[in-house]
PyMOL CGO cylinders between C-alpha atoms (Angstrom):
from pymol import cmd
from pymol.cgo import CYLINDER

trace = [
    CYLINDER, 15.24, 26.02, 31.11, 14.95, 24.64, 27.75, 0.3, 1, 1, 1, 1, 1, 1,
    CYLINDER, 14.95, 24.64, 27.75, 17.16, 25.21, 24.85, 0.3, 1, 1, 1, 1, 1, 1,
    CYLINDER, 17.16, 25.21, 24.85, 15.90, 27.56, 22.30, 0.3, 1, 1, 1, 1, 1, 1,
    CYLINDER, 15.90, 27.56, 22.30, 15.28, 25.98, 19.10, 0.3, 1, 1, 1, 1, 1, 1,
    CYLINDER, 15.28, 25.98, 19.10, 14.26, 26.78, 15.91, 0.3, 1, 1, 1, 1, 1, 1,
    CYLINDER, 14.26, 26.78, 15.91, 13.21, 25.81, 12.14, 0.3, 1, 1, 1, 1, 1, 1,
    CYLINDER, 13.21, 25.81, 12.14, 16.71, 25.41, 11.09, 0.3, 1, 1, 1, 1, 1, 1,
    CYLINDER, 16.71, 25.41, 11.09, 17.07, 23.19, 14.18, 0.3, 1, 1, 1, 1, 1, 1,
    CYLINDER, 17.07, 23.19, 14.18, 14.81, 20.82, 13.15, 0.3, 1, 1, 1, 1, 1, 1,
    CYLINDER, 14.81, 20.82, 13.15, 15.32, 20.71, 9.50, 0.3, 1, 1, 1, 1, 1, 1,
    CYLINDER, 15.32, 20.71, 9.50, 18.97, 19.76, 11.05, 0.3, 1, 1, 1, 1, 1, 1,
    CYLINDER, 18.97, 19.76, 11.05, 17.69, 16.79, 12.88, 0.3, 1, 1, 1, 1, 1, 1,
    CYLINDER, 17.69, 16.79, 12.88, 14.86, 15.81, 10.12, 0.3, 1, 1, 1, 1, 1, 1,
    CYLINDER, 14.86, 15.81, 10.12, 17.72, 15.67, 7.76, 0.3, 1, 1, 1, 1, 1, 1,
    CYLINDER, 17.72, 15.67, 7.76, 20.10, 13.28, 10.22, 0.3, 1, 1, 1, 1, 1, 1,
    CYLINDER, 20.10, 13.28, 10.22, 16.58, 10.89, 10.50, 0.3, 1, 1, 1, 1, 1, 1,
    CYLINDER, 16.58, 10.89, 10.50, 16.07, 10.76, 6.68, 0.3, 1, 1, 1, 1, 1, 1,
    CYLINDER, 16.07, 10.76, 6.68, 19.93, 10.42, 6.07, 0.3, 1, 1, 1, 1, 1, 1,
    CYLINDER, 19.93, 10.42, 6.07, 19.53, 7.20, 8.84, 0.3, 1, 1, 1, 1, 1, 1,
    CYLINDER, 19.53, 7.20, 8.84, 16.61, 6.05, 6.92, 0.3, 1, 1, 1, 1, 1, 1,
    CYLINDER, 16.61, 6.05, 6.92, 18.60, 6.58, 3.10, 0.3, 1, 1, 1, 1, 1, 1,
    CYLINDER, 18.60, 6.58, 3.10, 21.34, 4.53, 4.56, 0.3, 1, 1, 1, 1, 1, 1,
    CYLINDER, 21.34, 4.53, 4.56, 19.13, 1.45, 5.85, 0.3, 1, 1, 1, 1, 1, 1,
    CYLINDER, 19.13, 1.45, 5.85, 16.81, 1.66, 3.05, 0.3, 1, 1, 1, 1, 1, 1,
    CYLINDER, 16.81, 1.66, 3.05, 20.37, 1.36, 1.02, 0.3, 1, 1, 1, 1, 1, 1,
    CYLINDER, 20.37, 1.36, 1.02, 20.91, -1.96, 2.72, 0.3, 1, 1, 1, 1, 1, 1,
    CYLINDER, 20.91, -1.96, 2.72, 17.62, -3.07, 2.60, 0.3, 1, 1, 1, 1, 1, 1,
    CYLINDER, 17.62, -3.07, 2.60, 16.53, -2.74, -1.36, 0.3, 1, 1, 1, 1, 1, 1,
    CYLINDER, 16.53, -2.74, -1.36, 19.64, -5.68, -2.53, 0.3, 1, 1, 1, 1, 1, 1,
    CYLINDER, 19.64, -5.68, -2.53, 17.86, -7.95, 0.20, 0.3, 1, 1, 1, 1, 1, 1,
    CYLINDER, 17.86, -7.95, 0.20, 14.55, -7.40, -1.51, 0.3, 1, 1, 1, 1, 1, 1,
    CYLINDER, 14.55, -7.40, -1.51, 15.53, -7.58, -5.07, 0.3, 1, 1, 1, 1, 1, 1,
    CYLINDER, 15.53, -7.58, -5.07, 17.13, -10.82, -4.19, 0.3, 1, 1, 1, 1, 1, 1,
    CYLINDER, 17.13, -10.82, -4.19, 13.59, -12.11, -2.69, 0.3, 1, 1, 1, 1, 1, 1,
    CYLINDER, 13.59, -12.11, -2.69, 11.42, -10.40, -5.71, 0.3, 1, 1, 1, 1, 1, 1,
    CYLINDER, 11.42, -10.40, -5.71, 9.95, -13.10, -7.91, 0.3, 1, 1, 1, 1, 1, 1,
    CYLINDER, 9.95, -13.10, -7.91, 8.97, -10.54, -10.77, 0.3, 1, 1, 1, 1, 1, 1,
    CYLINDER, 8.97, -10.54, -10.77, 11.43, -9.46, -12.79, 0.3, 1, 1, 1, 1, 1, 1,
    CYLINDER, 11.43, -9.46, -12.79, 9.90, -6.13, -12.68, 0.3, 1, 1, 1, 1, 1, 1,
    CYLINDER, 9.90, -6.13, -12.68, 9.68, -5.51, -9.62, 0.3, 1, 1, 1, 1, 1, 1,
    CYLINDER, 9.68, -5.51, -9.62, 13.09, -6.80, -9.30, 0.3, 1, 1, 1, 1, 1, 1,
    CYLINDER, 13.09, -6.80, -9.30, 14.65, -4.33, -12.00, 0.3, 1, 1, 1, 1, 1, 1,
    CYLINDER, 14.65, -4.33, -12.00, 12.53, -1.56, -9.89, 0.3, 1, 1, 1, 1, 1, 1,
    CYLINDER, 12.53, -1.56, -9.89, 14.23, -2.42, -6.70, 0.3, 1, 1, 1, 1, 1, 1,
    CYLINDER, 14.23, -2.42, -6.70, 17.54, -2.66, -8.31, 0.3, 1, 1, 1, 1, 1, 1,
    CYLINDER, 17.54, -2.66, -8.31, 16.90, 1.00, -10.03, 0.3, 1, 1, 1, 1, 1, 1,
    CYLINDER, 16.90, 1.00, -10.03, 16.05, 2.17, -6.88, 0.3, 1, 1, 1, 1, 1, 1,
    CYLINDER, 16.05, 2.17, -6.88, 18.85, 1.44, -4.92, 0.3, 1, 1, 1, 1, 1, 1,
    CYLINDER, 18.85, 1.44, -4.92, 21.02, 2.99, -7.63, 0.3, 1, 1, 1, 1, 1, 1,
    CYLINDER, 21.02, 2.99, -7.63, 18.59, 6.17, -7.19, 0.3, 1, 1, 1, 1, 1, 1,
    CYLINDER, 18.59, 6.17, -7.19, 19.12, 5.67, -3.16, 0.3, 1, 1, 1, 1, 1, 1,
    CYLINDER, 19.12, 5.67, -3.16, 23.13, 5.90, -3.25, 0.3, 1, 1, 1, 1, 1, 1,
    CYLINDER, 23.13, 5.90, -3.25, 22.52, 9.44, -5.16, 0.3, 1, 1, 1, 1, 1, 1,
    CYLINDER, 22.52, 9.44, -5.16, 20.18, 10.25, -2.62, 0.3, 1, 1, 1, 1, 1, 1,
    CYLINDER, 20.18, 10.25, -2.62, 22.61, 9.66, 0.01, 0.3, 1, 1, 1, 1, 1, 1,
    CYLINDER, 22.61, 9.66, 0.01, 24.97, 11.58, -1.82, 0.3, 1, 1, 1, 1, 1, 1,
    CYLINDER, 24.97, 11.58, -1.82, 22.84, 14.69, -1.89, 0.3, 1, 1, 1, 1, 1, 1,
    CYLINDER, 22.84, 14.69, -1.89, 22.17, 14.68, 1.59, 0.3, 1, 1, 1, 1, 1, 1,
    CYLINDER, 22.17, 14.68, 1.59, 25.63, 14.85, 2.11, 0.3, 1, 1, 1, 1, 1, 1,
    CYLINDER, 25.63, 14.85, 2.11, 25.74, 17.87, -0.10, 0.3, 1, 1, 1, 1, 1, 1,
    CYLINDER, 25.74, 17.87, -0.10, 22.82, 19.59, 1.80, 0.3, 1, 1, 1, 1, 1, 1,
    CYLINDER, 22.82, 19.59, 1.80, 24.36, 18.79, 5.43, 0.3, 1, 1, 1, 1, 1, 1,
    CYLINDER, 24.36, 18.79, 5.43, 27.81, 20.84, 3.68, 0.3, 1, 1, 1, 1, 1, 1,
    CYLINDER, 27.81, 20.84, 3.68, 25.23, 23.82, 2.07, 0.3, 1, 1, 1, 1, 1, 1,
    CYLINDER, 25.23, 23.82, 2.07, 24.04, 24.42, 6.05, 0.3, 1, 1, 1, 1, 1, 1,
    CYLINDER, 24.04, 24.42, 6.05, 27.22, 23.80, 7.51, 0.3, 1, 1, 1, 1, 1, 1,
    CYLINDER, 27.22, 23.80, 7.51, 26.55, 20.92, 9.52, 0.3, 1, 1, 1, 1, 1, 1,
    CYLINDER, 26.55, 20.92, 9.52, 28.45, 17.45, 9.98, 0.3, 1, 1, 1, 1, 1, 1,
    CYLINDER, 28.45, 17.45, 9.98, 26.60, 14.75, 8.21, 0.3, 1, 1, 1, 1, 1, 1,
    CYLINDER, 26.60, 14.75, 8.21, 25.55, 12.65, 10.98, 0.3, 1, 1, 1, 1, 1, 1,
    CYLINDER, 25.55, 12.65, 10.98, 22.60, 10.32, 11.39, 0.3, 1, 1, 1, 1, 1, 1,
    CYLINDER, 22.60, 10.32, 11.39, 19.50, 10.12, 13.76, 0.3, 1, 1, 1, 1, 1, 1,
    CYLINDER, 19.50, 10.12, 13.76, 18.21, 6.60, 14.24, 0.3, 1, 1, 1, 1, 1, 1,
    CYLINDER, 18.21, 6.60, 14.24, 14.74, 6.42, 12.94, 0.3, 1, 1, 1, 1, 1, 1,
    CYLINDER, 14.74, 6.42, 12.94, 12.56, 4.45, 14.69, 0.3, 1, 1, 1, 1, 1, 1,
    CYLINDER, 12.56, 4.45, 14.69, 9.73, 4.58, 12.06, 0.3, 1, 1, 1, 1, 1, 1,
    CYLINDER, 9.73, 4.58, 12.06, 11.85, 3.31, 9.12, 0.3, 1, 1, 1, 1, 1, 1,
    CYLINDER, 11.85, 3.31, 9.12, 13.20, 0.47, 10.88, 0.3, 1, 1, 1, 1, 1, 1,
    CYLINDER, 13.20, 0.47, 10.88, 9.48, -0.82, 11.96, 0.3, 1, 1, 1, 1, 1, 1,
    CYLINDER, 9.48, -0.82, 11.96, 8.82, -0.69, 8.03, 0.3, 1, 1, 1, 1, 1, 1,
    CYLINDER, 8.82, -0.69, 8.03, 11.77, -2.77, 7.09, 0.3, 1, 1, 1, 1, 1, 1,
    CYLINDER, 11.77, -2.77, 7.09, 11.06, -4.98, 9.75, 0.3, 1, 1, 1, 1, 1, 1,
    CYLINDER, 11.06, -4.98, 9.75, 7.71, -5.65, 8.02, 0.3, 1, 1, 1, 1, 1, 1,
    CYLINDER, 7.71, -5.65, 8.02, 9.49, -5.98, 5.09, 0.3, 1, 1, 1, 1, 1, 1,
    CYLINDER, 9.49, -5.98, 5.09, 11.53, -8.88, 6.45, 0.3, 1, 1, 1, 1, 1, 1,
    CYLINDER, 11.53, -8.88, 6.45, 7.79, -10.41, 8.31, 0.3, 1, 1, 1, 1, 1, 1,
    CYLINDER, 7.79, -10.41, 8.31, 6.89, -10.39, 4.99, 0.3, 1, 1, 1, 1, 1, 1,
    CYLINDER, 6.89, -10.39, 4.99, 9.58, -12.03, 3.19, 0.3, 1, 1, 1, 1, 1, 1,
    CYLINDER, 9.58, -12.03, 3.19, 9.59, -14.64, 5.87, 0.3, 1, 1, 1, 1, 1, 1,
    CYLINDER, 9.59, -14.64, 5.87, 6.12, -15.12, 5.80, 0.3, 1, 1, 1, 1, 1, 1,
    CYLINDER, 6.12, -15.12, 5.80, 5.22, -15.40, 2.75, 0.3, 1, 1, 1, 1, 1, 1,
    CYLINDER, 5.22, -15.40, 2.75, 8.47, -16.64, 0.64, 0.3, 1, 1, 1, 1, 1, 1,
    CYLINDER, 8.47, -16.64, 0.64, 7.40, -19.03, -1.94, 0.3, 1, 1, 1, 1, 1, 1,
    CYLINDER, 7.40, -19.03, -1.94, 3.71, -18.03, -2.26, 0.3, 1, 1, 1, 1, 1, 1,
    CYLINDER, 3.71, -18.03, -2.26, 2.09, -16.12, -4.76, 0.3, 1, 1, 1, 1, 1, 1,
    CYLINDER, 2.09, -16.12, -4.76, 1.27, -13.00, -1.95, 0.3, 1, 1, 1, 1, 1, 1,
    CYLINDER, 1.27, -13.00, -1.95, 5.48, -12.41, -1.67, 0.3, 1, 1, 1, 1, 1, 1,
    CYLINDER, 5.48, -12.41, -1.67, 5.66, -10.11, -4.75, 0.3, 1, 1, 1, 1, 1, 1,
    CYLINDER, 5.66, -10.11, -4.75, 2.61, -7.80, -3.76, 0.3, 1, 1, 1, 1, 1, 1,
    CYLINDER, 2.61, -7.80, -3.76, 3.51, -8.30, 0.22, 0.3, 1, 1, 1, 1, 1, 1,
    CYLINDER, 3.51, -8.30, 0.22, 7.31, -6.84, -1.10, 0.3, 1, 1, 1, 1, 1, 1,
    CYLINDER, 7.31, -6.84, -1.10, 5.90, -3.93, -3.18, 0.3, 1, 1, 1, 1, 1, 1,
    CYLINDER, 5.90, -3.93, -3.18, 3.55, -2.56, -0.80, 0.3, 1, 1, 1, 1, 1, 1,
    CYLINDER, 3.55, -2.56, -0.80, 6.59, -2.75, 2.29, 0.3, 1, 1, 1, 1, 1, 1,
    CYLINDER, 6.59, -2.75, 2.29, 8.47, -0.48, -0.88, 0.3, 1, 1, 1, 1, 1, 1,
    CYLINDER, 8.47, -0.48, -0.88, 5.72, 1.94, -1.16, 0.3, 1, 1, 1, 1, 1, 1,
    CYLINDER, 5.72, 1.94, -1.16, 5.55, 2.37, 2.50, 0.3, 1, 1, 1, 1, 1, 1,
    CYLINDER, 5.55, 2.37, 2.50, 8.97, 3.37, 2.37, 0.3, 1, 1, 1, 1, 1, 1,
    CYLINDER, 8.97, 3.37, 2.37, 8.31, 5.93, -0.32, 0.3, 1, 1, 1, 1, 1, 1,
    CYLINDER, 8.31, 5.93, -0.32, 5.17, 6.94, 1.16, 0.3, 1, 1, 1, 1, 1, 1,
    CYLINDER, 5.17, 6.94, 1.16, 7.34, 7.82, 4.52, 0.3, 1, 1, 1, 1, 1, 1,
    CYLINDER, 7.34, 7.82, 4.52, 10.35, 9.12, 2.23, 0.3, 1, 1, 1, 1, 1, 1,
    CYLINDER, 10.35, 9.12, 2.23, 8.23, 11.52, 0.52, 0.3, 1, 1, 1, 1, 1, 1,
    CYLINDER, 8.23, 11.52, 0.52, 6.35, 12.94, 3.83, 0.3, 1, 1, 1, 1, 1, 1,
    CYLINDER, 6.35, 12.94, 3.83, 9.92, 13.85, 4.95, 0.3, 1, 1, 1, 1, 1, 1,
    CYLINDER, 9.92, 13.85, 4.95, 11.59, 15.48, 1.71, 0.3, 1, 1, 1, 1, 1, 1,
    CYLINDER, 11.59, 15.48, 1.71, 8.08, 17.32, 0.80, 0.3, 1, 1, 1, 1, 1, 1,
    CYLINDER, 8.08, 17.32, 0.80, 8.19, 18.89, 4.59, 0.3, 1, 1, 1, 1, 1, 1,
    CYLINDER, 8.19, 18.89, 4.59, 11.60, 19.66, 4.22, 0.3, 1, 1, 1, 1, 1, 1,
    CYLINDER, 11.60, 19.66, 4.22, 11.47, 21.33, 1.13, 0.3, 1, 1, 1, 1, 1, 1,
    CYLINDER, 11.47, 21.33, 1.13, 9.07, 23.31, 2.49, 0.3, 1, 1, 1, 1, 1, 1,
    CYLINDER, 9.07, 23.31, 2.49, 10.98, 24.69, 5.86, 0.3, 1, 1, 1, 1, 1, 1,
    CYLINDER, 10.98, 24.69, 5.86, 14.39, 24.70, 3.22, 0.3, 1, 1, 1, 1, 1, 1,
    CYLINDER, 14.39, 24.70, 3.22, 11.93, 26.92, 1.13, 0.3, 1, 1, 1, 1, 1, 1,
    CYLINDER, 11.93, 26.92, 1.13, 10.77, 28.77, 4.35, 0.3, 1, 1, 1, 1, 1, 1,
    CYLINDER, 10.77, 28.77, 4.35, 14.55, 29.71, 5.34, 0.3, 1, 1, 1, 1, 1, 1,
    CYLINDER, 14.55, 29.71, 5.34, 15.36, 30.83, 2.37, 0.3, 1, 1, 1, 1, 1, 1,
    CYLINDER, 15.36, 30.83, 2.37, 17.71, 27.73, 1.65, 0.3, 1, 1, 1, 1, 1, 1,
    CYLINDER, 17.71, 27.73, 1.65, 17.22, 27.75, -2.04, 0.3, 1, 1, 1, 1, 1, 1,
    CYLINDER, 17.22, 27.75, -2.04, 19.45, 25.37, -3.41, 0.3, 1, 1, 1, 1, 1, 1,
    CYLINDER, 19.45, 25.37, -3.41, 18.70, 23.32, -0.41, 0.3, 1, 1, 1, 1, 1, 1,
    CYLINDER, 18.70, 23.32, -0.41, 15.08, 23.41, -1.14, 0.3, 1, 1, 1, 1, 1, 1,
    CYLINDER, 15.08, 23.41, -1.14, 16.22, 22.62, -4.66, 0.3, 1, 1, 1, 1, 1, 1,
    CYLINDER, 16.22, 22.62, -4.66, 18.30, 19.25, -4.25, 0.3, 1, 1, 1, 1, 1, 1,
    CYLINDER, 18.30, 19.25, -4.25, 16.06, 18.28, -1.48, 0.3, 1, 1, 1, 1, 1, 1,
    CYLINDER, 16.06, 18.28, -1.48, 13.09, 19.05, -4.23, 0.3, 1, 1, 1, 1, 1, 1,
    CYLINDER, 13.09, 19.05, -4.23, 14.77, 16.78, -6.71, 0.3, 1, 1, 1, 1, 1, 1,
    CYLINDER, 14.77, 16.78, -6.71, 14.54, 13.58, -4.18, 0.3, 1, 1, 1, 1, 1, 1,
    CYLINDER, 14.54, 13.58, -4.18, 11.18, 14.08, -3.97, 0.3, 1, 1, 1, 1, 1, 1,
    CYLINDER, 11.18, 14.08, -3.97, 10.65, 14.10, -7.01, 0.3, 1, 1, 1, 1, 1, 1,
    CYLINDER, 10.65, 14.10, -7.01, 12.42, 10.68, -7.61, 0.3, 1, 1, 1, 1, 1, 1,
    CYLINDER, 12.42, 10.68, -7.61, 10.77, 9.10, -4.73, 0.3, 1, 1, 1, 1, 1, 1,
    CYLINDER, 10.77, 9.10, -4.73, 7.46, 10.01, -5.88, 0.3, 1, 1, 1, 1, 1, 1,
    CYLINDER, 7.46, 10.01, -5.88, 8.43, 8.91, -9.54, 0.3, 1, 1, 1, 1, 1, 1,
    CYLINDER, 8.43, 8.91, -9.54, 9.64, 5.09, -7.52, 0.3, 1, 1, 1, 1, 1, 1,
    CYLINDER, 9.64, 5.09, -7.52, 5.75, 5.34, -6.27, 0.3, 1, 1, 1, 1, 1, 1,
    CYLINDER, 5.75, 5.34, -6.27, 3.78, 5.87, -9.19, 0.3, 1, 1, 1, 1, 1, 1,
    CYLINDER, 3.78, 5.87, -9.19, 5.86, 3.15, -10.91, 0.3, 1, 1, 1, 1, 1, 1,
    CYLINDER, 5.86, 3.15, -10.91, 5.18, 0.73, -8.15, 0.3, 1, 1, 1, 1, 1, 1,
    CYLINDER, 5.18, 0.73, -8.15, 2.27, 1.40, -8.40, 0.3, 1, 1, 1, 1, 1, 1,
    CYLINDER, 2.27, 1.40, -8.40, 1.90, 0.36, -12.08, 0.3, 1, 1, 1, 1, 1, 1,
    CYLINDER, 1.90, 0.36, -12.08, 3.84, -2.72, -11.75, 0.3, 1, 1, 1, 1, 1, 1,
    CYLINDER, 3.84, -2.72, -11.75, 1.29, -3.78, -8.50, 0.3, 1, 1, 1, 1, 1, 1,
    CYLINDER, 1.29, -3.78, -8.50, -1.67, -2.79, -10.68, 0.3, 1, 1, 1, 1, 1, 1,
    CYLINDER, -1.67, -2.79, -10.68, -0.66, -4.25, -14.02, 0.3, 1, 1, 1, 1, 1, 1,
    CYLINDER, -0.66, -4.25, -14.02, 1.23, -7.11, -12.84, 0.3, 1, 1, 1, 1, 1, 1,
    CYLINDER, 1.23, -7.11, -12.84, 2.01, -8.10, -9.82, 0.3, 1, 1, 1, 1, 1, 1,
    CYLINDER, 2.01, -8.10, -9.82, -1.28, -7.75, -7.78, 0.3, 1, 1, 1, 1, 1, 1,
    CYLINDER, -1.28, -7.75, -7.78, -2.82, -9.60, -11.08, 0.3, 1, 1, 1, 1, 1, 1,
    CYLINDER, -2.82, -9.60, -11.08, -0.65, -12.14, -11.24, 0.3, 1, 1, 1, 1, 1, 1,
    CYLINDER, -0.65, -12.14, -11.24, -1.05, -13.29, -7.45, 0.3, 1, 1, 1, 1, 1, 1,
    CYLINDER, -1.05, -13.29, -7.45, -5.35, -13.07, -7.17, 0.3, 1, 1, 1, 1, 1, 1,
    CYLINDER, -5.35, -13.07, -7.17, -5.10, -15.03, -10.77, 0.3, 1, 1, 1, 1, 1, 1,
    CYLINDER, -5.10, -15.03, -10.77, -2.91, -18.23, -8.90, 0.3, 1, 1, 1, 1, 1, 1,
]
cmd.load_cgo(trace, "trace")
């Protein structure tokens, strides 16, 4: 017979998969800075993993809240999009496409990174997890601040620069 499980259950193992993901993004962003070309997009990924290292340290505070060790969950689906990330920095290093190939393997990442804190502010939310709901919350909003500003520096500068070369 199967184990009964419930919401709290799986915000538990949502939250050892995103705190997996926190910790290889973590490794990941230095690699990419170093490969950026722009100096914007640079300064973004270098802002970011300063951002990331908080992130990491909330989690840590949210596993304590719900009284549950701090452990990680491989997850398969963030590794696949650093892989790309590396593809693309082997791929196309040197060219013109590396700056725009880097930025959208970035907002993959935050697209992924703000599925996962949105749902679990929501089931936080749900359980009445308040200040849960609310550190989670304030990721989120950071991530999806790291978006929209990626997104400005692809459509201002970066995506311009390479179609102009």
């Amino acid at each position: 017979m199967a184990e009964s499980k419930d919401l709290s259950d799986l915000l538990y193992e949502t939250l050892k998969d995103i705190y997996f993901a926190e910790k290889q993004i973590l490794t990941a962003l230095p690699k990419m800075a170093q490969a950026a070309q722009s100096a914007e997009l640079k300064e973004a990924f270098e802002t970011h993993e300063d951002q990331t290292a908080i992130h990491v340290e909330r989690l840590e505070q949210v596993f304590e809240l719900i009284g549950q060790p701090a452990e990680q969950k491989t997850c398969n689906a963030i590794l696949g999009i650093i892989e790309e990330g590396k593809e693309v920095m082997s791929d196309f290093e040197g060219t013109d496409a590396l700056d725009p190939g880097l930025l959208a393997g970035a907002q993959a990442v935050e697209h992924y990174e703000i599925s996962r804190y949105g749902t679990m502010v929501s089931w936080a939310t749900s359980l009445g997890l308040d200040e849960v709901a609310q550190l989670l919350a304030q990721t989120l909003e950071e991530e999806e601040e790291t978006d929209q500003l990626l997104t400005e520096i692809a459509e201002t500068t970066v995506n311009v620069q390479a179609a102009a070369e």
